[in-house]
Backbone as JSON, one array per atom type, in Angstrom:
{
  "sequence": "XXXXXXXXXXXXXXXXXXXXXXXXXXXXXXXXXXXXXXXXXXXXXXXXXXXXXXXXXXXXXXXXXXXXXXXXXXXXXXXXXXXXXXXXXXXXXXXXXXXXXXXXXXXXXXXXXXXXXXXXXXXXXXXXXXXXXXXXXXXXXXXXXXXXXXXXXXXXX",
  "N": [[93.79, -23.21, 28.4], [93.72, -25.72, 29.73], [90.55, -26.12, 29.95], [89.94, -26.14, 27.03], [91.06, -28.64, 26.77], [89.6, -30.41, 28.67], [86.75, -30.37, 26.82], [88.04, -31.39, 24.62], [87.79, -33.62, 25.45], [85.77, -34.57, 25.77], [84.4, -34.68, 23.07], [85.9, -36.36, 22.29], [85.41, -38.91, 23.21], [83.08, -38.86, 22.17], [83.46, -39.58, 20.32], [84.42, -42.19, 19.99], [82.28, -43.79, 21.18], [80.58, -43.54, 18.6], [81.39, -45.09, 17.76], [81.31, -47.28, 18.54], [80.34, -50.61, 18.9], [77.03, -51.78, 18.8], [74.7, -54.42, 19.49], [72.59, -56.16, 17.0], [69.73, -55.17, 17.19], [69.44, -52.89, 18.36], [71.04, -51.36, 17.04], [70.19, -49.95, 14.84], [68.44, -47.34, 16.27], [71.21, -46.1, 17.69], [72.32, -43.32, 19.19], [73.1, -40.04, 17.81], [75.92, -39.29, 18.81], [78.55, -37.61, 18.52], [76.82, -35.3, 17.42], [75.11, -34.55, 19.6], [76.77, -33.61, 21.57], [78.42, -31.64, 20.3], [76.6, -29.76, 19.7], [75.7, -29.23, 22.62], [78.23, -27.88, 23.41], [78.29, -26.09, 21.61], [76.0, -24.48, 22.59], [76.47, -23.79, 25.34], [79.22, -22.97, 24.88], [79.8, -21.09, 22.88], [81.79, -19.61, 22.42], [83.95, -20.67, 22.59], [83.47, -23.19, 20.98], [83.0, -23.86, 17.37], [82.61, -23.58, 14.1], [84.64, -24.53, 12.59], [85.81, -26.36, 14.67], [83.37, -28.26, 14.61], [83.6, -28.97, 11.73], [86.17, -30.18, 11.97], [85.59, -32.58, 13.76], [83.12, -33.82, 12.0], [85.14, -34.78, 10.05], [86.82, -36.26, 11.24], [84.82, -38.51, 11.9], [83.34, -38.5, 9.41], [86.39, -40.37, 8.75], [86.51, -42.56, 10.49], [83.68, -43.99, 9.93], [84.03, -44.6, 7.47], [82.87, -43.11, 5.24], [81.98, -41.36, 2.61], [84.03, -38.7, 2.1], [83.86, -35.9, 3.71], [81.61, -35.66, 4.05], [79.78, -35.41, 6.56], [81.39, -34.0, 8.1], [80.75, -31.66, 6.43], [77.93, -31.32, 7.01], [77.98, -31.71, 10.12], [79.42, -29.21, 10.73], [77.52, -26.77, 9.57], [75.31, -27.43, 11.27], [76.39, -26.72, 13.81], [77.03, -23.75, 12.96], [74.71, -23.13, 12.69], [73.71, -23.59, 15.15], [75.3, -22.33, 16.99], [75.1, -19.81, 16.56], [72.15, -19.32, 17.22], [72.32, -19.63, 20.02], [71.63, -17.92, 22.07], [68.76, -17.72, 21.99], [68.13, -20.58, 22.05], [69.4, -21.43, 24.48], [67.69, -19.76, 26.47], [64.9, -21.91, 26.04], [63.58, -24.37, 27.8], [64.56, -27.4, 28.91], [62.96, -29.22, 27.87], [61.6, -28.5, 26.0], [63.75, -27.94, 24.12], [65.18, -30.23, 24.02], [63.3, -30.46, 21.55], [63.81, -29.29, 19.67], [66.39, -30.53, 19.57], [65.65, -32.67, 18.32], [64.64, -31.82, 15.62], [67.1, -30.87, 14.67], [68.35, -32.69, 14.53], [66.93, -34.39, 12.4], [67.29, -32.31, 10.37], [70.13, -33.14, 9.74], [70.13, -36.03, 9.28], [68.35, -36.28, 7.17], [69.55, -34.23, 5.65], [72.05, -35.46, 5.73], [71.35, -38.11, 4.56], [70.1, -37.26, 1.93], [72.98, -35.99, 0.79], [74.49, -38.62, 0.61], [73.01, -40.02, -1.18], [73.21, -38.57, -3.49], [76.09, -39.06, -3.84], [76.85, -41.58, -3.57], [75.32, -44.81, -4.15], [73.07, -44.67, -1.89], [69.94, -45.85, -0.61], [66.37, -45.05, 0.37], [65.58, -45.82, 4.04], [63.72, -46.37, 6.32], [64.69, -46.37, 8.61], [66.44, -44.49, 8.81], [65.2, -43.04, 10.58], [65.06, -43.2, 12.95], [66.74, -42.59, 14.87], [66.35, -39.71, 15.39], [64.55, -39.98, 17.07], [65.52, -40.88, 19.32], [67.61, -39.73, 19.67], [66.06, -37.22, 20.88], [64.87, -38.35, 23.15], [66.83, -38.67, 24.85], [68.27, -36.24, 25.18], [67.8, -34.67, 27.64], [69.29, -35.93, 29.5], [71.52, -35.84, 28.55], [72.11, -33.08, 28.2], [72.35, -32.37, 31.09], [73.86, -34.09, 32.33], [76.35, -33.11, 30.64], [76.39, -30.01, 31.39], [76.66, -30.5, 34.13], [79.67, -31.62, 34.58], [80.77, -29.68, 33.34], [80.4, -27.18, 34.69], [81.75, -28.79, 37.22], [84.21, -29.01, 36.31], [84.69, -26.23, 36.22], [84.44, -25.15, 33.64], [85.18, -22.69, 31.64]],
  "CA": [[94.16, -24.4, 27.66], [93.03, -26.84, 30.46], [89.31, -25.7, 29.13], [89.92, -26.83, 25.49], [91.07, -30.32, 26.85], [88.28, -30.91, 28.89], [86.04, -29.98, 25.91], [88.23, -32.23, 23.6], [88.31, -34.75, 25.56], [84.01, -35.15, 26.01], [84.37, -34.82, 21.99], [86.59, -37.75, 21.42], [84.37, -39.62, 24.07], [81.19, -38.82, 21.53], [83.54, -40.53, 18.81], [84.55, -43.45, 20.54], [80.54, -44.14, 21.39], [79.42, -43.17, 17.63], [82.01, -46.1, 16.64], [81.48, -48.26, 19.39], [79.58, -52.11, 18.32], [76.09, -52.33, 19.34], [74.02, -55.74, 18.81], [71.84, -55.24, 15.49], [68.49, -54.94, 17.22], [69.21, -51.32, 18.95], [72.0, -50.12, 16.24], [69.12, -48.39, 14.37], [69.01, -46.17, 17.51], [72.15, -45.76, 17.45], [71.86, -42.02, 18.98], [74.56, -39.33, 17.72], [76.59, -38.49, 20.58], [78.87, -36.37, 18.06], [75.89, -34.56, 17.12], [74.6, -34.13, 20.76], [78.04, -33.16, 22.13], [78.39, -30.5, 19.74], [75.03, -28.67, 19.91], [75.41, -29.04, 23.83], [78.84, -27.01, 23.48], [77.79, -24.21, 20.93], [74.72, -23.65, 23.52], [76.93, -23.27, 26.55], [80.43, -21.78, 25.01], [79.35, -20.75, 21.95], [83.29, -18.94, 22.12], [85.39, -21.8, 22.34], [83.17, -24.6, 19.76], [82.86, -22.78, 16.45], [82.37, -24.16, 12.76], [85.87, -25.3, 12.2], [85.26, -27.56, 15.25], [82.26, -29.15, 13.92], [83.67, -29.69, 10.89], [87.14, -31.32, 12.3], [84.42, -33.89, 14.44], [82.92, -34.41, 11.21], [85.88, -35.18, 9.19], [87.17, -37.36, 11.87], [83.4, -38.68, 11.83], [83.88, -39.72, 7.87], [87.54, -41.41, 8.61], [86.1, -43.43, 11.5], [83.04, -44.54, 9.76], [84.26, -45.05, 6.38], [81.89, -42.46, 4.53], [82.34, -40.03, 2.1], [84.65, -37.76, 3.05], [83.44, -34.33, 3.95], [79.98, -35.43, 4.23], [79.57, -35.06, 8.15], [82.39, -32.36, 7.81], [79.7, -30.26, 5.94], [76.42, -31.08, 7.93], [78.16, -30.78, 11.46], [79.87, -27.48, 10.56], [76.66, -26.03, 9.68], [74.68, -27.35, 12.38], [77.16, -25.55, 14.12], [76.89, -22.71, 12.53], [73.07, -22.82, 13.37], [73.44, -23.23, 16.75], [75.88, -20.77, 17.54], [74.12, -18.15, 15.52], [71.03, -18.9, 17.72], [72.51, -19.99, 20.86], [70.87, -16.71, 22.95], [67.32, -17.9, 22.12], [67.89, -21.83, 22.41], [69.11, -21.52, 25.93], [66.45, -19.39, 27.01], [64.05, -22.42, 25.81], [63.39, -25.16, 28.91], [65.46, -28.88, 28.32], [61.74, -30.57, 26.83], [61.61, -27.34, 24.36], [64.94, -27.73, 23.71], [64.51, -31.78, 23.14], [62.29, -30.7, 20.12], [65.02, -28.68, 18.44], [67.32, -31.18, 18.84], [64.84, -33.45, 17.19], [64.39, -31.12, 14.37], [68.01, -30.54, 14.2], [68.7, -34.26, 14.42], [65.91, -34.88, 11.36], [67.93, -31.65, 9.41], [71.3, -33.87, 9.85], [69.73, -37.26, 8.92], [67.81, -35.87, 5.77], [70.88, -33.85, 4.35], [73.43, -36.71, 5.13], [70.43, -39.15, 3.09], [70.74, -36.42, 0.8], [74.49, -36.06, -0.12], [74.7, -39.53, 0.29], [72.68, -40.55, -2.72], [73.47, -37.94, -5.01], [77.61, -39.06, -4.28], [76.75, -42.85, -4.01], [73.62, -44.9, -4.36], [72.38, -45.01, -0.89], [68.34, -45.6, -1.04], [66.13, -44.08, 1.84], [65.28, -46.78, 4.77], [62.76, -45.55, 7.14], [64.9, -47.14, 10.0], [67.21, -43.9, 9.58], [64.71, -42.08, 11.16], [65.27, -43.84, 14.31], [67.92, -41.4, 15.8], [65.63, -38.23, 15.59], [63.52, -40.31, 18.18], [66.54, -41.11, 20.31], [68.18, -38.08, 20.6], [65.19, -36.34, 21.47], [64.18, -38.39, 24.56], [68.26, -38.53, 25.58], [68.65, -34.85, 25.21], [67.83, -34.34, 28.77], [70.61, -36.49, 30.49], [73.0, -35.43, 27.87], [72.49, -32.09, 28.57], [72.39, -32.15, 32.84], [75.62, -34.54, 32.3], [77.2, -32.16, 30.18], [76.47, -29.56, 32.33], [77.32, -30.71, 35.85], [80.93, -31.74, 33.45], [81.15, -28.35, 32.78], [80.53, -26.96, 36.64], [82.67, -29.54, 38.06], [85.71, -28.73, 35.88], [84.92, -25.35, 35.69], [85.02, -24.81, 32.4], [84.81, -21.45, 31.29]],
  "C": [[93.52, -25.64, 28.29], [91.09, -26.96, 30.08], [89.38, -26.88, 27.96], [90.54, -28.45, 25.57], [90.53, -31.15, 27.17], [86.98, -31.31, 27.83], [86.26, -31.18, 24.75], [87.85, -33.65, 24.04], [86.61, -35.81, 25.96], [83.8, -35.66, 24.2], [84.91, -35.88, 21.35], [85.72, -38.86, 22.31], [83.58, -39.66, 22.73], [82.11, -39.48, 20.39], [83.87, -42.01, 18.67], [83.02, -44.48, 20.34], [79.62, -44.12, 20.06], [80.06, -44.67, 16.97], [81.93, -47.68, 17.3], [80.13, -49.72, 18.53], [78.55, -52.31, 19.06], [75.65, -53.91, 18.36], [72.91, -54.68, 17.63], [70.53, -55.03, 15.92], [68.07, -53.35, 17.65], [70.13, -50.37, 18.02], [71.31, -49.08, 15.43], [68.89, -47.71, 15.42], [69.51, -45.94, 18.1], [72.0, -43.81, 18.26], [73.03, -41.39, 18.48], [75.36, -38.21, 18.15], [77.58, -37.46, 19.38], [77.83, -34.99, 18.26], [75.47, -33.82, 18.49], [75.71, -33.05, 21.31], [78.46, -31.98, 21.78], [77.46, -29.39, 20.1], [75.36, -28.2, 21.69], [76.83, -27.86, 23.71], [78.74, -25.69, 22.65], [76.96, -24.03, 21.82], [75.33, -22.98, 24.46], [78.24, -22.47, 26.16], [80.6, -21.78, 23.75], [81.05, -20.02, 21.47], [84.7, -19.84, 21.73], [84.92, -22.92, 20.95], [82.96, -23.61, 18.56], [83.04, -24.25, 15.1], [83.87, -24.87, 12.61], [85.85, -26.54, 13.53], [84.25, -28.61, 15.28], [82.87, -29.75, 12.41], [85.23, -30.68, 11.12], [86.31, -32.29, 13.15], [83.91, -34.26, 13.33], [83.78, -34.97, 10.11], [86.27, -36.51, 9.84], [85.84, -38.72, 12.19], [83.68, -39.76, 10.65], [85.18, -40.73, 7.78], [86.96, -42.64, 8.99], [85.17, -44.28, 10.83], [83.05, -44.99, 8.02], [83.29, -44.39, 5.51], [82.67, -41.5, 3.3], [83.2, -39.16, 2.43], [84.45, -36.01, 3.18], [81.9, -34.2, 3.96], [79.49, -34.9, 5.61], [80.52, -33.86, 8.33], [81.26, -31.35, 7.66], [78.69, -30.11, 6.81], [76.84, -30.69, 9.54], [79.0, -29.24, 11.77], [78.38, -26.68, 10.37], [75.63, -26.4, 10.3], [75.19, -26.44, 13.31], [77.22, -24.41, 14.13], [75.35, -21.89, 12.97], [72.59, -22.4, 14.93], [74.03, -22.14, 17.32], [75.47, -19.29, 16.99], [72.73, -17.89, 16.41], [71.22, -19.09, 19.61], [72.28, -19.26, 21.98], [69.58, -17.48, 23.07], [67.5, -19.76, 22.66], [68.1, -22.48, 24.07], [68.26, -21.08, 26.83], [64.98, -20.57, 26.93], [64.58, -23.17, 27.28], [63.84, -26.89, 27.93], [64.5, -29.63, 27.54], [61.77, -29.36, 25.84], [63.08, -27.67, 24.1], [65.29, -29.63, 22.81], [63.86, -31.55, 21.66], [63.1, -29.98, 19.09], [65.62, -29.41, 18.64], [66.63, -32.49, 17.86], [64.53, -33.06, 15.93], [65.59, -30.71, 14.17], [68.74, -31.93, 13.63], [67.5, -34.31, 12.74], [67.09, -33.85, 10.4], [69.28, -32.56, 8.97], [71.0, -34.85, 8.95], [69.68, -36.84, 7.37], [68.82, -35.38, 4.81], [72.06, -34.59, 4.13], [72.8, -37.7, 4.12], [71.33, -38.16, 1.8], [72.25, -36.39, -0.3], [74.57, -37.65, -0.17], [73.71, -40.35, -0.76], [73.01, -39.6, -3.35], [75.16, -38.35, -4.87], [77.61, -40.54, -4.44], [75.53, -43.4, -4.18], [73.04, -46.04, -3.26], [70.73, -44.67, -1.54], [68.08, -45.92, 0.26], [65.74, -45.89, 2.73], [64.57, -46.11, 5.81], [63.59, -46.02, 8.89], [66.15, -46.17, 10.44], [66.87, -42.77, 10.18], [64.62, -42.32, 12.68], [66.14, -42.79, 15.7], [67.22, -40.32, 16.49], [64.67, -38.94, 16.83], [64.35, -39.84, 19.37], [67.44, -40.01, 21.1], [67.51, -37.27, 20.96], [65.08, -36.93, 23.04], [65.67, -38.48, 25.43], [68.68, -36.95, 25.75], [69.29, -34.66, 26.8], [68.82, -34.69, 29.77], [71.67, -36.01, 29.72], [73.11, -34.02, 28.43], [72.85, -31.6, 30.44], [74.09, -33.03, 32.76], [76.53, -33.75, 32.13], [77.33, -30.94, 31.19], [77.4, -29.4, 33.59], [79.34, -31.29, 35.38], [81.38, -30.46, 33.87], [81.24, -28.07, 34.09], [81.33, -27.47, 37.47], [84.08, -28.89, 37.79], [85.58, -27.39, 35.94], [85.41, -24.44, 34.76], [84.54, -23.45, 31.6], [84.83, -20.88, 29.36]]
}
């Protein structure tokens, strides 16, 4: 149980930080610590994070940010779903290979939240929400050694 509080308690961290008030010149790279936070726990305990935990982070995701509701629900459940389905091969990759999937997982996110969000309201595309897929690529690396040495410290199994 002490596990799953540690775990929750990096997860409500990444929602605090997705809601937190930057100035408007860096909020387009904005990175998304949900997003990160997640992926980093399907890689390492692929047993405890699971699809229904991606999609309660994304529901609580849509309250927080006033969206749609079940839009981030849907896309971080089946990121989720992605990762823990591949989460053998993605740890075997090295943290800069692994940077480039989350950049291509980060771009899958972006594109299908664009996505639902114009066909349910009438968002139109801005090239400035491609900003993230930069950001979370070159942050990967501290997110993941943070997370990590997290994990090792508490011994979280």
């Amino acid at each position: 149980m002490r596990s799953y509080s540690l775990i929750a308690m990096t997860l409500l961290l990444s929602l605090v930080l997705a809601v937190t008030p930057l100035p408007s010149l860096i909020d387009a790279f904005r990175p998304d610590w949900v997003l990160l936070v997640l992926v980093y726990w399907c890689i390492a305990l692929p047993h405890r994070i699971n699809v229904g935990t991606g999609w309660l982070c994304g529901f609580l995701l849509d309250i927080l940010l006033g969206s749609v509701l079940g839009t981030h629900a849907f896309i971080l459940a089946f990121v989720v779903y992605i990762c823990s389905t591949n989460y053998l091969t993605i740890r075997n990759f090295s943290v800069w290979q692994q940077s480039i999937i989350i950049g291509l997982v980060t771009a899958f996110y972006h594109l299908v939240d664009y996505w639902l969000q114009h066909f349910l309201t009438t968002a139109f595309f801005m090239p400035e929400l491609l900003w993230p897929i930069l950001t979370n690529t070159l942050i990967w690396t501290g997110i993941f050694y943070v997370l990590r040495k997290y994990r090792r410290a508490f011994r979280i199994r």
